[in-house]
Every structure is written in C-alpha cells, then in structure tokens.
TORFIZA-225041 format. One line per field, with one value per residue: residue in three letters; x, y, z of N, C-alpha, C in turn. Coordinates in nm, 4 decimals. Example, Ala and Ser with C-alpha at 12.3 -4.5 7.8 and 13.67 -1.06 7.14 Angstrom:
BEGIN
res <- (ala; ser)
n_c1 <- (1.3190; 1.2850)
n_c2 <- (-0.5690; -0.2250)
n_c3 <- (0.7800; 0.7080)
ca_c1 <- (1.2300; 1.3670)
ca_c2 <- (-0.4500; -0.1060)
ca_c3 <- (0.7800; 0.7140)
c_c1 <- (1.3200; 1.2900)
c_c2 <- (-0.3300; 0.0030)
c_c3 <- (0.7800; 0.7870)
END
This chain:
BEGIN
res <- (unk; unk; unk; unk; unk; unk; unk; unk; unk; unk; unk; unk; unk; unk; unk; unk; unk; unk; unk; unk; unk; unk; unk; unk; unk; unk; unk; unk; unk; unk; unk; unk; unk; unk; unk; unk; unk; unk; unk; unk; unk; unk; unk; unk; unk; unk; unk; unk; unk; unk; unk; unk; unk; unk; unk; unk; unk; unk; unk; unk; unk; unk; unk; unk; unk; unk; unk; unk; unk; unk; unk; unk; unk; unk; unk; unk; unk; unk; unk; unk; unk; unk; unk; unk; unk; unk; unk; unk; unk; unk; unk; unk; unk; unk; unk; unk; unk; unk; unk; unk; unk; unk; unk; unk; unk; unk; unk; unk; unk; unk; unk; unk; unk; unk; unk; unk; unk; unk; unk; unk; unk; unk; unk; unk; unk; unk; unk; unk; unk; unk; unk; unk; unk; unk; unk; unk; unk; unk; unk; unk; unk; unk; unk; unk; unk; unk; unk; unk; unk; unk; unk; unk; unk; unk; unk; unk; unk; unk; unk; unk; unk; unk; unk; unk; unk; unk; unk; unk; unk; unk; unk; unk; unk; unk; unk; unk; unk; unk; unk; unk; unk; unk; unk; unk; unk; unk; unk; unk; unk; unk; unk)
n_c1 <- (8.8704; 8.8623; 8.6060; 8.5988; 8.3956; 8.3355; 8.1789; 7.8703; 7.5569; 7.2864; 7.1222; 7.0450; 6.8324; 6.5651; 6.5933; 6.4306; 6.1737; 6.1990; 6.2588; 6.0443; 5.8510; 5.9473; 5.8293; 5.5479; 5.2212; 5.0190; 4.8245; 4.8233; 4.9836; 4.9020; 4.9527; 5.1653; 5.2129; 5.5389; 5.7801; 6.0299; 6.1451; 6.2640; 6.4376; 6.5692; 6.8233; 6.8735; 6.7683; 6.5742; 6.3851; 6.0502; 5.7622; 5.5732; 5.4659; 5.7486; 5.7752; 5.7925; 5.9292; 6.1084; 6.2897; 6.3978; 6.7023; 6.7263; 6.6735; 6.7610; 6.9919; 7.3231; 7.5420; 7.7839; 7.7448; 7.5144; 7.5759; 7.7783; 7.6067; 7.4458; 7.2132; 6.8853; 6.7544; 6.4683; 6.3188; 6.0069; 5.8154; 5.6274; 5.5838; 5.4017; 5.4971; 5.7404; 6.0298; 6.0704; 6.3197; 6.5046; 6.7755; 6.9221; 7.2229; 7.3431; 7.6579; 7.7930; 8.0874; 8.3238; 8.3401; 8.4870; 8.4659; 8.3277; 8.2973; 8.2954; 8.2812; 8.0345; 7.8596; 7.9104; 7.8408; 7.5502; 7.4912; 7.5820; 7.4049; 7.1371; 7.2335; 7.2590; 7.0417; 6.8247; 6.5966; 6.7222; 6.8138; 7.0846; 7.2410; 7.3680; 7.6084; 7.7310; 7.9197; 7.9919; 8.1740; 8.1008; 7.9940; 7.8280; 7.6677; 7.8888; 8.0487; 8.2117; 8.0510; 7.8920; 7.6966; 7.5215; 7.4296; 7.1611; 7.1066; 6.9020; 6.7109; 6.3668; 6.2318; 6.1844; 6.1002; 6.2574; 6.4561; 6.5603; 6.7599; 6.8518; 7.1035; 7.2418; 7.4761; 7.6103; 7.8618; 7.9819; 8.1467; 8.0760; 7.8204; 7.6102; 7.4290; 7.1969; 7.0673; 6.7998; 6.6098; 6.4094; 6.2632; 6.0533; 6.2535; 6.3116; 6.1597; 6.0040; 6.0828; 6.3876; 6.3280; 6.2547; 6.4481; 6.6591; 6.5639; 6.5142; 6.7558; 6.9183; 6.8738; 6.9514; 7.0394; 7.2677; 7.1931; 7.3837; 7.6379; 7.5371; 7.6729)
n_c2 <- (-9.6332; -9.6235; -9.5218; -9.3116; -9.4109; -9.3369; -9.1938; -9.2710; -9.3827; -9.6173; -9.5527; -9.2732; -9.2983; -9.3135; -9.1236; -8.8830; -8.9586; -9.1327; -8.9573; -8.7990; -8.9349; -8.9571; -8.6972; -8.6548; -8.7628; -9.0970; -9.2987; -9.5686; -9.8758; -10.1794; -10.5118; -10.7074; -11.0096; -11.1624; -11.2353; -11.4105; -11.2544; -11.2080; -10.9447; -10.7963; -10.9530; -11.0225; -11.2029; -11.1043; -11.0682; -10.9427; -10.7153; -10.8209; -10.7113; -10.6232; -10.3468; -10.2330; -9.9776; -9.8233; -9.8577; -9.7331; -9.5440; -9.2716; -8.9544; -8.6700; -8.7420; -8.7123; -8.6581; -8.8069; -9.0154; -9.1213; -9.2518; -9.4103; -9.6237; -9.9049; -10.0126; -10.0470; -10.1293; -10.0959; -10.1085; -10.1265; -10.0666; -9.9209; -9.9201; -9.9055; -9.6132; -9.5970; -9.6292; -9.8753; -9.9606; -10.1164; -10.1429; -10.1760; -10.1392; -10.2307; -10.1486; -10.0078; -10.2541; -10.0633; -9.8990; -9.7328; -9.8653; -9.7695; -9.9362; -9.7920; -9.5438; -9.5443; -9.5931; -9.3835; -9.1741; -9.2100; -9.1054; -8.8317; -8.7655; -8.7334; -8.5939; -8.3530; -8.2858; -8.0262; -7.9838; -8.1681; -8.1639; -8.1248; -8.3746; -8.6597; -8.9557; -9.3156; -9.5376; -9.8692; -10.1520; -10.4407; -10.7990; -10.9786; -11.2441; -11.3262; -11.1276; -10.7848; -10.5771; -10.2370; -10.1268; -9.8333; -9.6449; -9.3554; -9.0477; -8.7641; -8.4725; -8.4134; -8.1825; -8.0523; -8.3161; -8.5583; -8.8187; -9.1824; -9.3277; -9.6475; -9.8285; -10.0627; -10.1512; -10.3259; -10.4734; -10.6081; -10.7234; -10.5324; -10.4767; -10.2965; -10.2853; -10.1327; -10.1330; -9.9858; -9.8578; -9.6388; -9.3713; -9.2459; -9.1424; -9.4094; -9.7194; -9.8526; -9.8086; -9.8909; -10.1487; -10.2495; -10.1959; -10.3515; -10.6000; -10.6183; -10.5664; -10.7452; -10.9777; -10.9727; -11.1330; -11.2149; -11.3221; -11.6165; -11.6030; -11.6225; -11.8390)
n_c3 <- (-3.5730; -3.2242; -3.0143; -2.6990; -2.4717; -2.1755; -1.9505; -2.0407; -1.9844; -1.9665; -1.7630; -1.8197; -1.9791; -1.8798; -1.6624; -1.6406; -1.6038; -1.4468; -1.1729; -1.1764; -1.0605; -0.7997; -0.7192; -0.7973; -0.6699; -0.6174; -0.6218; -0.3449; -0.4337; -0.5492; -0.4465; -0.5427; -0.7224; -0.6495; -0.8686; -1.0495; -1.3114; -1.6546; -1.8643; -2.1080; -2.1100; -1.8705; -1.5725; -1.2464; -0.9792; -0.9319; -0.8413; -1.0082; -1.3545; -1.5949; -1.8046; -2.2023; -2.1798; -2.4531; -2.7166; -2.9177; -2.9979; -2.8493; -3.0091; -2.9403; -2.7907; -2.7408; -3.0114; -3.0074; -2.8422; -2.9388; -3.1843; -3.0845; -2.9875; -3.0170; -2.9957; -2.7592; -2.4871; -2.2526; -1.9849; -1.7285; -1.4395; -1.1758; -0.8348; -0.5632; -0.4734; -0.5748; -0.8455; -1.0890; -1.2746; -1.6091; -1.7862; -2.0870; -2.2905; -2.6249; -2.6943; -3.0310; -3.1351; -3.1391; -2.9334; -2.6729; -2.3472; -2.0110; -1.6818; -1.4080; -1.5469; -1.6459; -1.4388; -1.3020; -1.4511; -1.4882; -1.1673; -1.1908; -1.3932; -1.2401; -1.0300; -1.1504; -1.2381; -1.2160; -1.0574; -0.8228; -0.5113; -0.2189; -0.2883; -0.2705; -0.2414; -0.3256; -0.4394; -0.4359; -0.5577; -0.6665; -0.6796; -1.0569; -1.1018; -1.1714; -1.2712; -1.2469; -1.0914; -1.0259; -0.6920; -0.6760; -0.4467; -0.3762; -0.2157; -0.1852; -0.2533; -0.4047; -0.4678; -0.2386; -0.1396; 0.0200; -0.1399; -0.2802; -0.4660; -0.5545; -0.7579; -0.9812; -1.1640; -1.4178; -1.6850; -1.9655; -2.2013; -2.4905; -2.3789; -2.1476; -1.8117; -1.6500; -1.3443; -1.1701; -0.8463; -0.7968; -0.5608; -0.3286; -0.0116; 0.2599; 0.4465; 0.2619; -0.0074; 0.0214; 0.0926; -0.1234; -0.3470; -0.2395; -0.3239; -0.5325; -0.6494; -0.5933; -0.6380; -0.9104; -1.2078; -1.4538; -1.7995; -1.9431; -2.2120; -2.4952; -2.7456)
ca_c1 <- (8.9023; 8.7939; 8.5751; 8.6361; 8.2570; 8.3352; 8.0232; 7.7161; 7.4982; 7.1799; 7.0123; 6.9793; 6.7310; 6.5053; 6.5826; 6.3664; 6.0310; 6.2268; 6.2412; 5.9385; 5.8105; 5.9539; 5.7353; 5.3903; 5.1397; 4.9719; 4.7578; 4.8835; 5.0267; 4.8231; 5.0460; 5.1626; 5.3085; 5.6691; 5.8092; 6.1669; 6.1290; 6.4033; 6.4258; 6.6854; 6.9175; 6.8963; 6.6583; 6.5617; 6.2969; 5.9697; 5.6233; 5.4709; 5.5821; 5.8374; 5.6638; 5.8920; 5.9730; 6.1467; 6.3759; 6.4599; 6.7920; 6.6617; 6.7062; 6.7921; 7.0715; 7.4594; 7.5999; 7.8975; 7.7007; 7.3926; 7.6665; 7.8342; 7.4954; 7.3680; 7.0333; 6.8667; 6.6212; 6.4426; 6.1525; 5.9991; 5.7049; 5.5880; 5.5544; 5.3673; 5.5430; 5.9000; 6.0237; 6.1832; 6.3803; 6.5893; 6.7986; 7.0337; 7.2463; 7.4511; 7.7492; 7.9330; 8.2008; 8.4540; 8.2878; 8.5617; 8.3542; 8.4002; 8.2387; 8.2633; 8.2405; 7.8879; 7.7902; 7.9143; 7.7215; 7.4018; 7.4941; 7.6472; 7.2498; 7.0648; 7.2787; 7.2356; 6.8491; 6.7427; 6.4718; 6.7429; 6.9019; 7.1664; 7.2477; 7.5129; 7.6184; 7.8383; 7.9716; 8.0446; 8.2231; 7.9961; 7.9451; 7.6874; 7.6987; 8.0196; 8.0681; 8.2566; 7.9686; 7.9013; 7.5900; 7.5341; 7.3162; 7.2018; 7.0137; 6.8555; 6.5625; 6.3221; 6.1678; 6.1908; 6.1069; 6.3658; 6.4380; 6.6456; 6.8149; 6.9828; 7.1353; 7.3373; 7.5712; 7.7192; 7.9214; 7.9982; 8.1489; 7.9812; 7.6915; 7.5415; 7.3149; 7.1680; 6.9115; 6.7278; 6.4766; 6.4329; 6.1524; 6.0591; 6.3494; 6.2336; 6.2076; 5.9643; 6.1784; 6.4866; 6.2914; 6.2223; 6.5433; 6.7401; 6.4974; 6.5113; 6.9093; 6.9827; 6.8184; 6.9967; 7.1609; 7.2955; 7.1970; 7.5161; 7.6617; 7.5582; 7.8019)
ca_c2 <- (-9.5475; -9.6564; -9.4288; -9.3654; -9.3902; -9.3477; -9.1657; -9.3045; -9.4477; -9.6491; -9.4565; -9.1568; -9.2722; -9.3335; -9.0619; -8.8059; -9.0371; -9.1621; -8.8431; -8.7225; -9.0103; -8.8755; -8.5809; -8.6690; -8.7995; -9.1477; -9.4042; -9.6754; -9.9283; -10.2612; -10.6004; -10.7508; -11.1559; -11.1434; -11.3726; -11.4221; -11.1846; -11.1772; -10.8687; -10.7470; -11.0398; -11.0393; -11.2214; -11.0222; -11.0797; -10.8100; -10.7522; -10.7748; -10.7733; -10.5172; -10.2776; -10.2299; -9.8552; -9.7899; -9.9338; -9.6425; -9.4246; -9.0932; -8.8506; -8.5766; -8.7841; -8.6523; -8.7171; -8.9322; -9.1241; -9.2052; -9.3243; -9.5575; -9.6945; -9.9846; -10.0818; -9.9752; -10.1742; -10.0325; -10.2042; -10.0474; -10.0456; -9.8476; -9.9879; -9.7860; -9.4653; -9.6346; -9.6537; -9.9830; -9.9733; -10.2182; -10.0936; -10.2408; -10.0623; -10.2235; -10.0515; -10.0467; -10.2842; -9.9808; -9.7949; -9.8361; -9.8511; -9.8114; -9.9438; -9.7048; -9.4128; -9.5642; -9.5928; -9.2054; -9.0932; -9.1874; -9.0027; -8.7206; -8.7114; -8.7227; -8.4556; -8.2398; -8.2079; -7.8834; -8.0427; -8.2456; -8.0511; -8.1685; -8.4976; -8.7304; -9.0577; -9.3875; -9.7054; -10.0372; -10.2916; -10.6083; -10.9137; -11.0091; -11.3450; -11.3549; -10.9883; -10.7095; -10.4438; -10.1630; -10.0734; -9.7304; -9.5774; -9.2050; -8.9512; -8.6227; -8.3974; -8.3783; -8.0291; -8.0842; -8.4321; -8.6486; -8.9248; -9.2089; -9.4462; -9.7749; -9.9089; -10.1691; -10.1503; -10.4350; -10.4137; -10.7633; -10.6666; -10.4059; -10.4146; -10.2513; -10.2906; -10.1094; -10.1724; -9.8842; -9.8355; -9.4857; -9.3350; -9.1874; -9.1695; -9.4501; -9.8277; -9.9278; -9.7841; -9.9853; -10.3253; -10.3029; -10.1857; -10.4705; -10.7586; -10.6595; -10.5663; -10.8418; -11.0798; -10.9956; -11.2422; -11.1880; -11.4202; -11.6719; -11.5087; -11.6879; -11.9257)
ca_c3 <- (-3.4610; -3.1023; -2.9061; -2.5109; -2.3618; -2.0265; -1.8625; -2.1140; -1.8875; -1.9477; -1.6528; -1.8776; -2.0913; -1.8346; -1.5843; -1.6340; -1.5868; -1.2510; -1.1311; -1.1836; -0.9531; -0.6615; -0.7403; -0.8209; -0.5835; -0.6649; -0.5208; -0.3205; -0.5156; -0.5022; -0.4065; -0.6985; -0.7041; -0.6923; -0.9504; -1.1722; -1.4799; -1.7777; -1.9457; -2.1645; -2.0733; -1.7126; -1.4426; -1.1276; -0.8631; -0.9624; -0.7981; -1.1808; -1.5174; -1.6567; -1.9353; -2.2221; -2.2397; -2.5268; -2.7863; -3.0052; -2.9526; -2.8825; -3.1486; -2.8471; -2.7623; -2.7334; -3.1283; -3.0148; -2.7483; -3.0548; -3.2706; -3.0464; -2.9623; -3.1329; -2.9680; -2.6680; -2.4582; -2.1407; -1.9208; -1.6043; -1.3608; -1.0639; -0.7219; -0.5073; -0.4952; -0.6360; -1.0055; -1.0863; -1.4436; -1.6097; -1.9320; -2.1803; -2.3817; -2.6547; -2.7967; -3.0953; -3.1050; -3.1514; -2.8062; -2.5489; -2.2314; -1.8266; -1.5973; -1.3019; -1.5839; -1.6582; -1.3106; -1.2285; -1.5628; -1.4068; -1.0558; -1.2377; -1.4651; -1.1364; -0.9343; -1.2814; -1.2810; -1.1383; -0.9457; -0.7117; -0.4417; -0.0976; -0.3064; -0.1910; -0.3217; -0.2950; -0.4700; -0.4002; -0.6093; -0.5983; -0.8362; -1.0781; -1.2281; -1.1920; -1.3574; -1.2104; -1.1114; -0.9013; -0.6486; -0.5772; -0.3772; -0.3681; -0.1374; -0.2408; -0.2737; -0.5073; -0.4708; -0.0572; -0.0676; 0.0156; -0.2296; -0.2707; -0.5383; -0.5769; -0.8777; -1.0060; -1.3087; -1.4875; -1.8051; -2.0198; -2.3028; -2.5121; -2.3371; -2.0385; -1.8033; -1.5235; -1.2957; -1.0817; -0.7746; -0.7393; -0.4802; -0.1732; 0.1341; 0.3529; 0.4438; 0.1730; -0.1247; 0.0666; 0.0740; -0.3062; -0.4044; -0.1815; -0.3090; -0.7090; -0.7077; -0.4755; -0.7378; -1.0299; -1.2412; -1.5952; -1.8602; -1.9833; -2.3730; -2.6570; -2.8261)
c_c1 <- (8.8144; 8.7894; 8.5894; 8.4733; 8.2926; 8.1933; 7.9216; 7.6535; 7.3598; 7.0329; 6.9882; 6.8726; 6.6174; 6.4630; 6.4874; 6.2103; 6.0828; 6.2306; 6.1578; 5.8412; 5.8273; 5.8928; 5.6061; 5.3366; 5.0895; 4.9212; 4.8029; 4.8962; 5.0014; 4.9840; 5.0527; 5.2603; 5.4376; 5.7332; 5.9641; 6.1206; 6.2250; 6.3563; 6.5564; 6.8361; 6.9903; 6.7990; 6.6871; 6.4378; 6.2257; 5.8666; 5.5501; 5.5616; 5.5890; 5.7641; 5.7779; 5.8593; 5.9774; 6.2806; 6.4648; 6.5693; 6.7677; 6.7370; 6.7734; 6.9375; 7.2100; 7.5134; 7.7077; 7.8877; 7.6095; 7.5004; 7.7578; 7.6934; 7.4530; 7.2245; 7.0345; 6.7374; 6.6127; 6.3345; 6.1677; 5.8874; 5.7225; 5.5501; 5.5150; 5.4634; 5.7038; 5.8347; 6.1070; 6.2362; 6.5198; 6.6304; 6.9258; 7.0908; 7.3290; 7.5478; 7.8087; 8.0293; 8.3435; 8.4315; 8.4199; 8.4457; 8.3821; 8.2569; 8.1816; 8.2457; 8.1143; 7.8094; 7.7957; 7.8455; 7.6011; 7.3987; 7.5547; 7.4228; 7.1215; 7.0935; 7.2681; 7.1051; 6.8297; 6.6577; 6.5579; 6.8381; 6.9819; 7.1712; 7.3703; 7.4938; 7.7221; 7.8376; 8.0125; 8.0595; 8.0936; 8.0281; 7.8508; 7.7132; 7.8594; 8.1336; 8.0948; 8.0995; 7.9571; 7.8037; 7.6105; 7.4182; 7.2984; 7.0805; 6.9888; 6.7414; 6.4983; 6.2440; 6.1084; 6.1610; 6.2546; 6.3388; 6.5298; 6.6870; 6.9125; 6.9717; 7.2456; 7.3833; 7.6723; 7.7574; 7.9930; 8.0210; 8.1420; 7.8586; 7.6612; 7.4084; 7.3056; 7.0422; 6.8887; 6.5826; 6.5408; 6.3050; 6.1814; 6.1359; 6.2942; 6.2411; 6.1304; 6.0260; 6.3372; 6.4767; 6.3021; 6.3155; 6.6378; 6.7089; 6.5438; 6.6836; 6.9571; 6.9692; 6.8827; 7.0666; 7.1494; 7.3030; 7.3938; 7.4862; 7.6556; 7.6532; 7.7298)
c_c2 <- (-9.5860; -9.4896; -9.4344; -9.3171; -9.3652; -9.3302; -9.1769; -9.4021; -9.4938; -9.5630; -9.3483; -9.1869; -9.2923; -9.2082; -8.9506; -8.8591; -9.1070; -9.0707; -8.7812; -8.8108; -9.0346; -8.7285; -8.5432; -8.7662; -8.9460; -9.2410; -9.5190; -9.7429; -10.0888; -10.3790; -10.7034; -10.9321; -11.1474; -11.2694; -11.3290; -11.3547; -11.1756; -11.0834; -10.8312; -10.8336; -11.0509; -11.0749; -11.1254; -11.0520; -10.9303; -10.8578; -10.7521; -10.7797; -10.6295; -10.5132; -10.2507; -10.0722; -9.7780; -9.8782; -9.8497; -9.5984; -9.3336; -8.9905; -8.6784; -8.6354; -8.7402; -8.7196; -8.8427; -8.9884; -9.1979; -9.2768; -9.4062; -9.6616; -9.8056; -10.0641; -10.0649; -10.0261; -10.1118; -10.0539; -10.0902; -10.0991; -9.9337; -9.9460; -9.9327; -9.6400; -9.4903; -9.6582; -9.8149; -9.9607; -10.0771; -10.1341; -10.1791; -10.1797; -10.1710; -10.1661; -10.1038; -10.0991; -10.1731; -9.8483; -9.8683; -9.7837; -9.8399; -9.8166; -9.8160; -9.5718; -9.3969; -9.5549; -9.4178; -9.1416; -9.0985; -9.1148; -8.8815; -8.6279; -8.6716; -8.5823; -8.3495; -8.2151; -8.1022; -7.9132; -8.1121; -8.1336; -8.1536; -8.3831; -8.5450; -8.9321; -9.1692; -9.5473; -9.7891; -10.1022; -10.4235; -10.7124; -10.9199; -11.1046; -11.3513; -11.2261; -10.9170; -10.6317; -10.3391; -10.1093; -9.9678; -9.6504; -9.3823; -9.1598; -8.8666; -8.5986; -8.3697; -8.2423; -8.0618; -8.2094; -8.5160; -8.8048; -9.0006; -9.2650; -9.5489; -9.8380; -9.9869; -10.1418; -10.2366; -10.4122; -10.5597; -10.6870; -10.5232; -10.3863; -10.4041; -10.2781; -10.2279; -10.1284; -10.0756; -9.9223; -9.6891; -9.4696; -9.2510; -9.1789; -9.2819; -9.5844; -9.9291; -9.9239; -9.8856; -10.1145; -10.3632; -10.3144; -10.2920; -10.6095; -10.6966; -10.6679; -10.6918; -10.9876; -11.1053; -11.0754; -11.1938; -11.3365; -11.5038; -11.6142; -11.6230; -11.7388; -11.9173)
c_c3 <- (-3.3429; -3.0226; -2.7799; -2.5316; -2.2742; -1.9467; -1.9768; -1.9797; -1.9269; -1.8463; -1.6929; -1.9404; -1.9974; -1.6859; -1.5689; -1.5987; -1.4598; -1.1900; -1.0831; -1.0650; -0.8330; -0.6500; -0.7754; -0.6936; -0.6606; -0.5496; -0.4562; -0.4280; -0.4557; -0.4916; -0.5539; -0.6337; -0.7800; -0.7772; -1.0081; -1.2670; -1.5323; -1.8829; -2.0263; -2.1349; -1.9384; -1.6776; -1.3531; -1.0669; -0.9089; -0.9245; -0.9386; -1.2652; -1.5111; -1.7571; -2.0144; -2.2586; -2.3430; -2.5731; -2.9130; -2.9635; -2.9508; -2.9247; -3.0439; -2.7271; -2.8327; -2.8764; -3.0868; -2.9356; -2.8859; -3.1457; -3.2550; -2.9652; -3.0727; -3.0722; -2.8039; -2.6190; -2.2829; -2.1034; -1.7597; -1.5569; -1.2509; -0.9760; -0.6404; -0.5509; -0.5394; -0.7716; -1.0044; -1.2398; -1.4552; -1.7185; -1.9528; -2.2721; -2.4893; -2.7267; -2.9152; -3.0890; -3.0628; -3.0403; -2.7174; -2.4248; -2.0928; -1.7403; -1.5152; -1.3955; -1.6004; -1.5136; -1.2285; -1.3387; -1.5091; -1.2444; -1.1149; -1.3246; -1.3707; -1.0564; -1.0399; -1.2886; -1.1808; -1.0546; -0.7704; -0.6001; -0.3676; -0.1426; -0.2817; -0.2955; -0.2791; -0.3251; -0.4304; -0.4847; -0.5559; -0.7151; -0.8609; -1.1437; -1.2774; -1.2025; -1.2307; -1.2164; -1.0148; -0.8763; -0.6283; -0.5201; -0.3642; -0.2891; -0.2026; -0.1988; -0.3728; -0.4256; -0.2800; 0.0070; -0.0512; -0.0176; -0.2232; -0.4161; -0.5017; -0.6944; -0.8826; -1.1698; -1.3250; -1.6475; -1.8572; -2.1774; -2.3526; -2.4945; -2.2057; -1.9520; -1.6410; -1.4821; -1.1942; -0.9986; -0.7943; -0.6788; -0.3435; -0.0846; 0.2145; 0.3448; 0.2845; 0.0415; -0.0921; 0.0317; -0.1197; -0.3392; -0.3768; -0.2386; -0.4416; -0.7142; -0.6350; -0.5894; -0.8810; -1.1072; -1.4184; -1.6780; -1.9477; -2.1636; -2.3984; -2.7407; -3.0017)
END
C-alpha cells in the first residue's frame, strides 16, 4: 500500500532550535572561512563546518510520517544571529511524496508556532542540479522581532532535502541565505 506524504517536511525536525534563534540574544558571530561543505548528499558554500544534529527519527514524531521515514540526517551551525540547517530525509520506497507539499509543510510548521505572529510567505520554482525545486522565502515575528527565512527544497526520488537560513529581518540574514542556497548542488545518484 503506497502512502501520500504530501506535507512531511525535513524543516520540522529542526524547527524549533531555528526559531528559538530569532529569540535569544548572542554574541557576535566571529568570521568564519567560507569553503564547499558536503553534507547529507549535497555541496553548499558555508562560513565553517556543518555540526551533525541528529540522525534519529524522533520518537514525538506523527505515526504515519515515522513509518514512512527511513533515515534522517540533519547538520547546522549558527552565524552570527542566523541559523543555517541542512536536512535529509529518506523515505520509504512506498512514501508517495510532493514536492511543493514538502515545501508548504515547513511554512505551514513555522506559521503554527505560537511564538510567530503577521507571517507571510512565497515560492518560486527554481533548479537544483538539474532537479525540480522550490525557494521560499518567509517574513514574520518572533515575539516582536521581525524575522526572516529562506529555504530551498529539492526532492530526487525518495529523498528530501532542504536547506534553511533562518534569522533576524535584515541585510545580513539576506547575504547568508543568498550565498549558501545559491550554492547548492545535489550530489549525482549512485549507480
């Protein structure tokens, strides 16, 4: 029996620790050497190395999302006052999957936290490596600050991958988010 996924989204497992980073205070964020990093079967342009997250399926996860899950990788850093995250989901062969349902699951998990207020949102079709994907960008408030995101969502198969800035409203959260998603390239599948 094939499952419909539509809205699972990679950007959940990570959202609540992006979030929270438009809401805490921290110290500048020293200059890091921007280099090529491959995480989870994508390069991207990063000031530093990606930390790996998590790899488990979390046990507080929706029954008939954990059970079309079959492995779950998720890298991040902080950049001054931005989150950067990379995630990989892959599914069950027998997950049917959508693109744009994955890419509105993670704006649907964002405009759902209690913390975000006057949020707005909007996709774009793009390529990645060839791959059908779609940027989207989002506004909001975290508890009166105003915050932004940009992500990228590509979909190859049964597996996922999105890539997130999230941070502050403003030009330095822009620059990051333009240089890492701008960079992305999806590794070629395994013969």
């Amino acid at each position: 029996m094939t499952r419909s996924i539509p809205r699972i989204s990679a950007a959940l497992l990570a959202l609540a620790c992006t979030l929270a980073a438009c809401d805490r205070s921290r110290p500048p964020g020293t200059i890091n050497q921007w280099a090529p990093t491959t995480v989870g079967g994508i390069t991207l342009d990063a000031p530093g190395r990606l930390l790996q997250i998590t790899t488990e399926v979390p046990a507080a996860m929706d029954p008939a999302v954990r059970e079309a899950v079959q492995r779950i990788d998720s890298y991040g850093r902080t950049q001054g006052e931005a989150e950067i995250r990379v995630s990989r989901v892959i599914y069950q062969p027998t997950a049917a999957l959508s693109l744009q349902g994955s890419a509105q699951g993670a704006v649907d998990a964002v405009r759902g936290n209690p913390a975000v207020t006057r949020f707005s949102h909007a996709h774009a079709g793009v390529q990645t490596s060839g791959l059908p994907s779609i940027r989207t960008s989002m506004h909001f408030y975290v508890r009166d600050a105003a915050a932004q995101g940009e992500m990228l969502t590509v979909l190859r198969g049964q597996t996922l991958w999105q890539v997130q800035v999230l941070g502050p409203a403003g030009p330095q959260t822009d620059s990051l988010a333009t240089r890492v998603l701008d960079s992305v390239q999806v590794a070629p599948e395994q013969e």
